[in-house]
SELO-585868 format. One record per residue: x, y, z of N, C-alpha, C in turn. Coordinates in steps of 0.05 Angstrom, whole numbers, plus 5000, padded with zeros to 4 digits. Layout:
<gufis>
X;Y;Z;X;Y;Z;X;Y;Z
...
</gufis>
This chain:
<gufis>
1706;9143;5461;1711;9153;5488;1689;9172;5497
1686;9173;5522;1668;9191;5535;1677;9216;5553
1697;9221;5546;1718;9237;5563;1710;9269;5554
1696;9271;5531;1688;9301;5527;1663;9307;5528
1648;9328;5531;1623;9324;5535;1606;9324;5513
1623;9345;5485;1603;9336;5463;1602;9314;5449
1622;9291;5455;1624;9257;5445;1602;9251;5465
1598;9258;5482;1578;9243;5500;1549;9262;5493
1553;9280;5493;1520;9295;5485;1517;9283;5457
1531;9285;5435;1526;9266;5411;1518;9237;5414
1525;9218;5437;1527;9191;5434;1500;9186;5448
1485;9212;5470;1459;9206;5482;1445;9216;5457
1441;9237;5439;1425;9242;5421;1432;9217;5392
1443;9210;5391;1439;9183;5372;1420;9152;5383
1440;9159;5416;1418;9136;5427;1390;9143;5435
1380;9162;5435;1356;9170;5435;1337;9158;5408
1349;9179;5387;1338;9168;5366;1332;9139;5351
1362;9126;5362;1351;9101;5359;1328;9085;5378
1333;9085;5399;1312;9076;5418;1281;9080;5406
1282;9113;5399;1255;9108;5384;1246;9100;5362
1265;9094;5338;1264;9071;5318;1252;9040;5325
1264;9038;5351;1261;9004;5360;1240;9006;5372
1226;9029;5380;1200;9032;5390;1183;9023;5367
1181;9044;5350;1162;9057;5331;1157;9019;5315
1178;9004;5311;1187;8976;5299;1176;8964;5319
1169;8957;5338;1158;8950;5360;1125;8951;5357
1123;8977;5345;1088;8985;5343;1075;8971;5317
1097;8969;5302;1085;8953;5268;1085;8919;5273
1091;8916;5303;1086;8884;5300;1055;8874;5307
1046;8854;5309;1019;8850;5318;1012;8850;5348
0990;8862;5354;0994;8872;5392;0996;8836;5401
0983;8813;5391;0987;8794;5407;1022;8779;5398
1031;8781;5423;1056;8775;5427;1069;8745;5412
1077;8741;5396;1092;8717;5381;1119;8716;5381
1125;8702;5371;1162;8702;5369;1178;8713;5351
1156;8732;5337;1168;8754;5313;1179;8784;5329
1165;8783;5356;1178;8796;5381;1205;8791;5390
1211;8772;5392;1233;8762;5408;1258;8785;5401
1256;8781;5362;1285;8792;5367;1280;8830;5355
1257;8836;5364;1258;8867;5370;1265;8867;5402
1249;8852;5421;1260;8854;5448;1294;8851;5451
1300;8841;5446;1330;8827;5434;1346;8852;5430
1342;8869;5416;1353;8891;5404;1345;8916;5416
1326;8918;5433;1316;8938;5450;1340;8929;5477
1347;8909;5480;1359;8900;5509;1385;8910;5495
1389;8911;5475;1425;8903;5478;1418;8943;5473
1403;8949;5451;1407;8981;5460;1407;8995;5484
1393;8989;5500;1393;8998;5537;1416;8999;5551
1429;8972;5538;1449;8958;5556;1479;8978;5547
1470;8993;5519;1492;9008;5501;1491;9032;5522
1465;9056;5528;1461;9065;5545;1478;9064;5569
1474;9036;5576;1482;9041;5605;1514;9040;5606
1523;9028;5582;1562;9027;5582;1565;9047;5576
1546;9070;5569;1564;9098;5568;1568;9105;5595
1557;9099;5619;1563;9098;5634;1575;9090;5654
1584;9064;5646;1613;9052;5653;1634;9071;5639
1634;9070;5616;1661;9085;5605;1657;9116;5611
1645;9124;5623;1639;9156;5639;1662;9151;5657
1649;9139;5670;1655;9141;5696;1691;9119;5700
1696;9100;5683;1723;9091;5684;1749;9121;5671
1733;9137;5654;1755;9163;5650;1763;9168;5666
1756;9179;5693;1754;9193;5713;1768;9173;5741
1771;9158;5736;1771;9142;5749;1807;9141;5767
1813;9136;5788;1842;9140;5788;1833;9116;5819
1871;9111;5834;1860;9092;5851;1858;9103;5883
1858;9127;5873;1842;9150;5903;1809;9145;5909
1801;9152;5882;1774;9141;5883;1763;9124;5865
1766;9100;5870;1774;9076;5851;1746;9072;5867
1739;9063;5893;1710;9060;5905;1687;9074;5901
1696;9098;5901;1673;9124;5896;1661;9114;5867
1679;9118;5844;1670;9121;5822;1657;9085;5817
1668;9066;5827;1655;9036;5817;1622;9043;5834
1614;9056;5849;1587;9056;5860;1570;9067;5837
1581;9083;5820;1567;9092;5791;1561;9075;5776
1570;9054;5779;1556;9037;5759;1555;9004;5771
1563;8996;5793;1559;8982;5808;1535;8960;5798
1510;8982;5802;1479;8977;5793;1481;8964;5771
1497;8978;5757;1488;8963;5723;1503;8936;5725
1518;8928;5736;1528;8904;5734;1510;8888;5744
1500;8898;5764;1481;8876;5783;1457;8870;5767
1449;8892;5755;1427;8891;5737;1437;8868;5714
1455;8872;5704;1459;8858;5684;1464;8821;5682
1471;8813;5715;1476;8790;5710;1439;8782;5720
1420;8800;5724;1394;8783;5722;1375;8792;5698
1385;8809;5686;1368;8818;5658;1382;8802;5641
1375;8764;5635;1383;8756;5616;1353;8746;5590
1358;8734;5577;1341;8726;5561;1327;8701;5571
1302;8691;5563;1295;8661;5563;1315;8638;5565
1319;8624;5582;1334;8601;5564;1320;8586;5548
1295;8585;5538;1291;8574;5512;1298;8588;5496
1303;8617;5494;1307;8633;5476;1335;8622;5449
1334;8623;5422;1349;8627;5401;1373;8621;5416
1397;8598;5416;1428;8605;5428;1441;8631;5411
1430;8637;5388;1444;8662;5380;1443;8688;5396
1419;8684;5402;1413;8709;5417;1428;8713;5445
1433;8692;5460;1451;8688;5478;1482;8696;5470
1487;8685;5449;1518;8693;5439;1524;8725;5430
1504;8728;5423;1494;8761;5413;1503;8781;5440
1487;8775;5462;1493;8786;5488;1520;8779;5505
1521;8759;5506;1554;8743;5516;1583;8762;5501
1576;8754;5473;1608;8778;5464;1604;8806;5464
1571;8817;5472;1570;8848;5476;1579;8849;5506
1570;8840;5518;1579;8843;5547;1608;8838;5553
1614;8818;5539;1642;8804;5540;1666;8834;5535
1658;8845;5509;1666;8872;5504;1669;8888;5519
1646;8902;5538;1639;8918;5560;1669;8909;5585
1664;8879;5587;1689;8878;5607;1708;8884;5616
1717;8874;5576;1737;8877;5570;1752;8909;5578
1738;8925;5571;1745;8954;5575;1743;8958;5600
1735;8938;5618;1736;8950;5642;1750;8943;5662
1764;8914;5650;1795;8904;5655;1820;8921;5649
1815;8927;5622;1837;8945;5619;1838;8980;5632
1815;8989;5637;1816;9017;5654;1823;9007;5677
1817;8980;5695;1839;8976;5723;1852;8965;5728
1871;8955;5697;1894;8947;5693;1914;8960;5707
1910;8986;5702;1937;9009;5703;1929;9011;5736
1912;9012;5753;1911;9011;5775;1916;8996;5795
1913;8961;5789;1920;8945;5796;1953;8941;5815
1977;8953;5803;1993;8960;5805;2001;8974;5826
1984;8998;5837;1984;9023;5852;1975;9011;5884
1950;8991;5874;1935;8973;5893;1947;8954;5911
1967;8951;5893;1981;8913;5902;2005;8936;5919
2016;8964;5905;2039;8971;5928;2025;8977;5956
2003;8988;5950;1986;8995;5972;1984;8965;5992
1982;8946;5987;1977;8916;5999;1999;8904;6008
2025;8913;5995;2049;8911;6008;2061;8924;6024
2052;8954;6027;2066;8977;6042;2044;8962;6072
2013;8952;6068;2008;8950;6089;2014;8927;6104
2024;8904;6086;2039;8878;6098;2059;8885;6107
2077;8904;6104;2109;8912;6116;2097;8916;6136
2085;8938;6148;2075;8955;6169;2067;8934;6182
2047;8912;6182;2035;8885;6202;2065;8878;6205
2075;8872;6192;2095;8852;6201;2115;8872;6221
2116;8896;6213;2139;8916;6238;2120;8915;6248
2097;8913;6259;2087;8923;6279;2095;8896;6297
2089;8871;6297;2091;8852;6302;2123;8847;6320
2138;8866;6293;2163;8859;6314;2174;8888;6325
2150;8906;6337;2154;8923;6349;2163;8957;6335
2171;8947;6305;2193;8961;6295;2179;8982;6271
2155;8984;6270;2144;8999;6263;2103;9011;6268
2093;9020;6258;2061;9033;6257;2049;9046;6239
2023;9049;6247;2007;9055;6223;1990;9046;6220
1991;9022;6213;1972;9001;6194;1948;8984;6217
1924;8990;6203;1905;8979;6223;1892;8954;6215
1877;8948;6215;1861;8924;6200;1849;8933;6182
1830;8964;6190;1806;8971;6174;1823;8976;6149
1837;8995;6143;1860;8994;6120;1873;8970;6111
1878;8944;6110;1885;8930;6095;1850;8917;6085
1829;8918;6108;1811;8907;6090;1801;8926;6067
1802;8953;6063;1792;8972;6053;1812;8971;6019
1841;8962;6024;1853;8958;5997;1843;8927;5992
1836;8906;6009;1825;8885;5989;1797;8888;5985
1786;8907;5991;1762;8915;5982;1768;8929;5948
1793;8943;5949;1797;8959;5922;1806;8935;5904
1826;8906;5912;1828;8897;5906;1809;8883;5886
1788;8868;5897;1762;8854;5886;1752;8866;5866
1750;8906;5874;1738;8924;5861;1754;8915;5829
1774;8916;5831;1794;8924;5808;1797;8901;5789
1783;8872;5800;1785;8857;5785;1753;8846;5781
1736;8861;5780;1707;8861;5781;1697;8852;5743
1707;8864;5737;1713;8852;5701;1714;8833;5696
1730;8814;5703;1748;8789;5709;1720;8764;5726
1707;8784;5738;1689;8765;5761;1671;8766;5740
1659;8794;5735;1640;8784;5709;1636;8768;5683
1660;8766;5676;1669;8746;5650;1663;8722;5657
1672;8714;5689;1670;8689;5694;1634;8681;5688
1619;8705;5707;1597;8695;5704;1578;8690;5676
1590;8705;5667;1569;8704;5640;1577;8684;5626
1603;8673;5620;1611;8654;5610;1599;8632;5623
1597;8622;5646;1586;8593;5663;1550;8603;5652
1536;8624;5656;1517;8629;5651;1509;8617;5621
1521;8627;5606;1524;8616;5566;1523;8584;5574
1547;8575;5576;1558;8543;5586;1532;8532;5590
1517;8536;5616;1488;8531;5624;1467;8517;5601
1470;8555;5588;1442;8550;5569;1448;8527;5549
1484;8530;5538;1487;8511;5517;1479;8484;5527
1479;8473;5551;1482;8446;5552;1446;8441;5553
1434;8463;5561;1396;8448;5567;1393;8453;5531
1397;8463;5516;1405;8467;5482;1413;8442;5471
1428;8430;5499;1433;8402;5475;1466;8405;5470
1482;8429;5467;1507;8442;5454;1527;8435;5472
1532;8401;5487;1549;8412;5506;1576;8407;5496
1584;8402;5466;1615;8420;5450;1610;8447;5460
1589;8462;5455;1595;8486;5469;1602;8498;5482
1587;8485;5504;1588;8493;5534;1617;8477;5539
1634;8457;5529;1659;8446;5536;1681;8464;5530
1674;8478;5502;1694;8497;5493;1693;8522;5507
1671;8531;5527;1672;8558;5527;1682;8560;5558
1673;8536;5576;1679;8530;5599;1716;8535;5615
1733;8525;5591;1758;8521;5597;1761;8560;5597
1754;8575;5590;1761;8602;5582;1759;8608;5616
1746;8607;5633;1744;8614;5667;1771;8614;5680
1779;8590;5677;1809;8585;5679;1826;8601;5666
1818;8611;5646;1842;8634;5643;1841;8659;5642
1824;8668;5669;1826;8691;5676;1844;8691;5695
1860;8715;5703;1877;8717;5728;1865;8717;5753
1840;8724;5749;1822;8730;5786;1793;8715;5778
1778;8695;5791;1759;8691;5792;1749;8679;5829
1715;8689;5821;1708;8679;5850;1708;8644;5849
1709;8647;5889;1699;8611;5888;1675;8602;5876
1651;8615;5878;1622;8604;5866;1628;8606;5834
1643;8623;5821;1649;8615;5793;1668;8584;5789
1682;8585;5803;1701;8563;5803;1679;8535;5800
1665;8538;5829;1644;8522;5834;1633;8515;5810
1611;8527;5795;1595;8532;5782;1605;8528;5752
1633;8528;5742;1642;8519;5722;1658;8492;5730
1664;8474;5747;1661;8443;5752;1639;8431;5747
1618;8448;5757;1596;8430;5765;1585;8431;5740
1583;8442;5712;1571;8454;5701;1591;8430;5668
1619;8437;5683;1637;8408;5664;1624;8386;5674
1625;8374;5689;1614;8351;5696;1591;8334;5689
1561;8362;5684;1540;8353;5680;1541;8349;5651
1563;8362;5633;1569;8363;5607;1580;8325;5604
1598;8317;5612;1606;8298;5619;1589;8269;5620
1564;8280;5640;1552;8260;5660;1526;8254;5627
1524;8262;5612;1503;8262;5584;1521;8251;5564
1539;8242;5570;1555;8229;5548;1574;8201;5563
1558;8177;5557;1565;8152;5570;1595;8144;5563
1608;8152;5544;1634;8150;5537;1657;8177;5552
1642;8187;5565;1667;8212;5582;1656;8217;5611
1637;8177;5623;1636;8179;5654;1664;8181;5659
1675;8163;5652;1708;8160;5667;1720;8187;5670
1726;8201;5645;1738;8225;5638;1721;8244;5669
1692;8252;5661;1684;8263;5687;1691;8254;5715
1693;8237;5725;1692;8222;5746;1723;8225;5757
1747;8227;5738;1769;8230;5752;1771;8259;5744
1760;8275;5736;1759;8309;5739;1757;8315;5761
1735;8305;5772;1721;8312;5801;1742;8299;5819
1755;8277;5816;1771;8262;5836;1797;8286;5844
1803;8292;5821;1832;8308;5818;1824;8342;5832
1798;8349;5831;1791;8370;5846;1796;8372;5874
1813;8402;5885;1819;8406;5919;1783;8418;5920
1776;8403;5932;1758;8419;5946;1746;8433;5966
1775;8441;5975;1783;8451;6003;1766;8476;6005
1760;8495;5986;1750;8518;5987;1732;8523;5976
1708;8501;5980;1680;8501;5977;1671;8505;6002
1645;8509;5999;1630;8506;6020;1608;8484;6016
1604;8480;6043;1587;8461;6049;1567;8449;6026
1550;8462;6018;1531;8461;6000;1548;8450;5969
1563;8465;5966;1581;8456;5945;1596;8430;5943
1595;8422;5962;1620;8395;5968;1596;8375;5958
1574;8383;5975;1554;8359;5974;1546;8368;5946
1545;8388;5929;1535;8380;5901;1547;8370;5880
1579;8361;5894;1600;8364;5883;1603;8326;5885
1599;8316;5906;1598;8287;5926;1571;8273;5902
1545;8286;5904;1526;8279;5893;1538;8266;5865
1549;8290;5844;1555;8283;5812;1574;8259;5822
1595;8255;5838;1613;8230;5834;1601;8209;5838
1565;8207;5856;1552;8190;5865;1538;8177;5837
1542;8197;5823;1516;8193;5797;1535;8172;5777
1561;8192;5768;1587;8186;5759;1590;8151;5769
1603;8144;5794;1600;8120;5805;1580;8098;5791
1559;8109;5794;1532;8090;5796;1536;8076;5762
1538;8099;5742;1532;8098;5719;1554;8072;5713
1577;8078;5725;1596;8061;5714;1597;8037;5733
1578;8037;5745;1576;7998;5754;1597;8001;5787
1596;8020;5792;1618;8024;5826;1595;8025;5848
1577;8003;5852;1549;8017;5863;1569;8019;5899
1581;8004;5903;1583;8015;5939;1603;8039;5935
1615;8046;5922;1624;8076;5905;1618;8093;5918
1598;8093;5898;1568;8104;5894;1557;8114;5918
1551;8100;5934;1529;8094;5957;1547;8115;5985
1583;8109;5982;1602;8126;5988;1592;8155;5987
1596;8164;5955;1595;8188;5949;1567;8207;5955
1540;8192;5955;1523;8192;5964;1518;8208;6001
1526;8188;6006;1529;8193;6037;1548;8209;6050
1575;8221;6034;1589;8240;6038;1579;8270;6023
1556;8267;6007;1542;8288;6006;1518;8302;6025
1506;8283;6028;1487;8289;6059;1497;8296;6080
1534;8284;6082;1548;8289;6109;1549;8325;6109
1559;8335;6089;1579;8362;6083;1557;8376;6078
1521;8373;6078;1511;8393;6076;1476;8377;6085
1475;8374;6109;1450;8353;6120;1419;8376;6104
1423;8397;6098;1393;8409;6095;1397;8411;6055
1414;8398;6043;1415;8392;6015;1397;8373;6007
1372;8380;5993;1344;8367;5983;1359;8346;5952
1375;8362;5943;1384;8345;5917;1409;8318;5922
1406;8321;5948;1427;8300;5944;1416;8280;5965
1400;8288;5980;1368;8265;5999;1358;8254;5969
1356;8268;5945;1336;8253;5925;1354;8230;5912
1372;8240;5895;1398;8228;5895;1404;8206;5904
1402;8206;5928;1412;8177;5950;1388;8166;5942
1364;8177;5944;1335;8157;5948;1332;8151;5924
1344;8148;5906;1345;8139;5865;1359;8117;5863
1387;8123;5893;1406;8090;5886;1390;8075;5898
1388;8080;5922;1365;8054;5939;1346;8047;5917
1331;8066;5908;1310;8054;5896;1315;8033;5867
1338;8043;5857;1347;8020;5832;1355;8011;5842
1370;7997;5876;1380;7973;5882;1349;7957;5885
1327;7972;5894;1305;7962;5896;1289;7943;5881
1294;7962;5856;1285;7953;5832;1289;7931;5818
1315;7925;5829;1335;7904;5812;1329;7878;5836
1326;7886;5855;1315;7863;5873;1292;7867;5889
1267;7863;5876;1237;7861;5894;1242;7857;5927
1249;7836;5934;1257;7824;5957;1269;7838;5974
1289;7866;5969;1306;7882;5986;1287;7900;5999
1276;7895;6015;1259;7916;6034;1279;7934;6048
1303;7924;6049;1321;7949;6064;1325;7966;6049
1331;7968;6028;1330;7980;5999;1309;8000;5994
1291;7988;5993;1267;8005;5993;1259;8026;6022
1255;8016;6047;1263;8027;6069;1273;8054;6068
1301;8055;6059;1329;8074;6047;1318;8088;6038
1309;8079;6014;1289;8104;5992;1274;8116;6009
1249;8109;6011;1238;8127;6033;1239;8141;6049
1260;8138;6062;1277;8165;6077;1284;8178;6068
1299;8169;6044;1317;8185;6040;1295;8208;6024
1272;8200;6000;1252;8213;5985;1240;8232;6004
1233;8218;6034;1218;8238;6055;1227;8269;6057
1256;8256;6058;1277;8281;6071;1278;8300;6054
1280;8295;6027;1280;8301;6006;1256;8329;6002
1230;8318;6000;1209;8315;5989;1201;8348;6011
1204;8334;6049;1210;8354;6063;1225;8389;6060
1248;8377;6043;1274;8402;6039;1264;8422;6019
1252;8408;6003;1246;8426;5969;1220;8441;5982
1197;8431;5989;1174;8448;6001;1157;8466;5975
1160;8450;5949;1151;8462;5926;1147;8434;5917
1140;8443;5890;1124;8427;5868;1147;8398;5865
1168;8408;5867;1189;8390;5864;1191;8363;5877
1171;8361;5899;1171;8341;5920;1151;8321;5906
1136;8333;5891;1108;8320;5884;1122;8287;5881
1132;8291;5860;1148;8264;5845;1154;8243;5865
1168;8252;5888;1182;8229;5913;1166;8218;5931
1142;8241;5930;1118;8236;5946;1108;8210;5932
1093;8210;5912;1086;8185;5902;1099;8168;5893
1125;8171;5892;1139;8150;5892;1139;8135;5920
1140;8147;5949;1137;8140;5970;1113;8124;5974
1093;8134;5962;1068;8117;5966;1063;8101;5951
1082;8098;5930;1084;8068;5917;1092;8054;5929
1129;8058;5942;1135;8046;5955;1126;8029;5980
1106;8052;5998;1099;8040;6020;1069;8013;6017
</gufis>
């Protein structure tokens, strides 16, 4: 705990000294950088990162649900910091797992400090639903808007742990499957779902993320394909639907459904017209209907639009590829 000041003046003078160990170990390697680096960097990150949870657990002592907002701005930063200070994804999967259950840890503690608050929060959310609803029928006051948005603001706050688990977990998921590991990424994926609070872009982002696990293994198209079927995807957004439309398009194709296909395709371009991955997408089926028949100039036609549109949307290196495929085509 960090609740006294000489556990915390002890726990900065230990982390001091170590830091300069992982320095000094740092200086005995060779100045040109190799992969005998990696895992001193490795160990310099997760010490920093020790650093900075003393400052989460500072600041959750103190913490009550008066100023449940005040005190999350104390460390706010470090969270934000943390979901972009990751490693290589080429990097070691250990080293990923290394960071995933240290952080995972960190959460954890920080689920359970607004456990006990949670409670205080939700009466607060109810006392201000009574109040809307008397006001409505005349029979009572009080309650404004800015106050019920300000407790689902504490709300979100309080399950901010819960949001982070999600991410780092779909983040891991990620690396395992470009690794090759997608047992991994299958086993670790289902864990999102059993949190009590997660965002929609996590939700998002661990479908999409099952699926592509799925879509690399020719024996679990089907299995993928009615995952996605069985999904509400009422509370996506735009962009999401269509990346969501795309995989069933791919799903479809693979398993021989080509007007399916060509369906799911075109209901991705519908739900998000400035989506570059799913213009390329479409312009891949045209072009293997192409393929399979020389003679289909409508076919080919298709592609080309669809590669243009494509090729247009990305506005990077990414286009190169559709481009000359276009000028094959034409």
């Amino acid at each position: 705990t960090f609740d006294r000041p000489e556990t915390l003046g002890d726990f900065q003078r230990w982390w001091d000294n170590t830091i300069q160990l992982v320095l000094q170990q740092w200086q005995t390697l060779p100045s040109a950088v190799t992969c005998a680096h990696a895992p001193a960097l490795h160990r310099m990150q997760l010490y920093v990162e020790l650093g900075e949870a003393a400052t989460i657990f500072t600041s959750l002592s103190t913490t009550t649900a008066q100023n449940l907002d005040q005190r999350f701005q104390d460390f706010r930063g470090v969270l934000q910091t943390w979901r972009e200070r990751l490693p290589d994804l080429s990097d070691d999967i250990h080293i990923w797992s290394d960071l995933v259950s240290w952080r995972q840890r960190v959460f954890d503690h920080i689920n359970k400090g607004y456990s006990s608050l949670l409670a205080t929060i939700n009466q607060q959310n109810q006392a201000q639903q009574n109040n809307a609803n008397g006001m409505s029928n005349g029979t009572a006051s009080g309650s404004t808007p800015q106050n019920g948005a300000n407790n689902q603001n504490l709300t979100s706050i309080a399950y901010r742990g819960y949001h982070e688990t999600a991410s780092i977990i779909n983040r891991f998921a990620h690396v395992a499957r470009l690794h090759g590991l997608t047992d991994v990424c299958l086993q670790y994926l289902p864990k999102v779902y059993l949190l009590p609070n997660i965002e929609i872009q996590e939700a998002f982002l661990k479908l999409r993320e099952q699926a592509k696990c799925y879509l690399e293994n020719p024996d679990e198209y089907q299995i993928g394909l009615d995952h996605l079927n069985n999904t509400n995807l009422q509370y996506f957004q735009g962009s999401q639907k269509a990346d969501i439309y795309t995989i069933k398009g791919r799903f479809r194709l693979k398993l021989g459904k080509v007007e399916d296909a060509n369906q799911a395709f075109s209901q991705a371009v519908s739900s998000e017209w400035n989506m570059a991955k799913a213009w390329a997408a479409w312009g891949q089926y045209h072009d293997q209907i192409f393929k399979k028949n020389l003679d289909n100039v409508d076919a080919a036609t298709k592609a080309v639009k669809c590669y243009l549109n494509a090729a247009g949307l990305y506005k990077s290196a990414k286009s190169r590829k559709y481009l000359a495929r276009v000028l094959w085509l034409l």
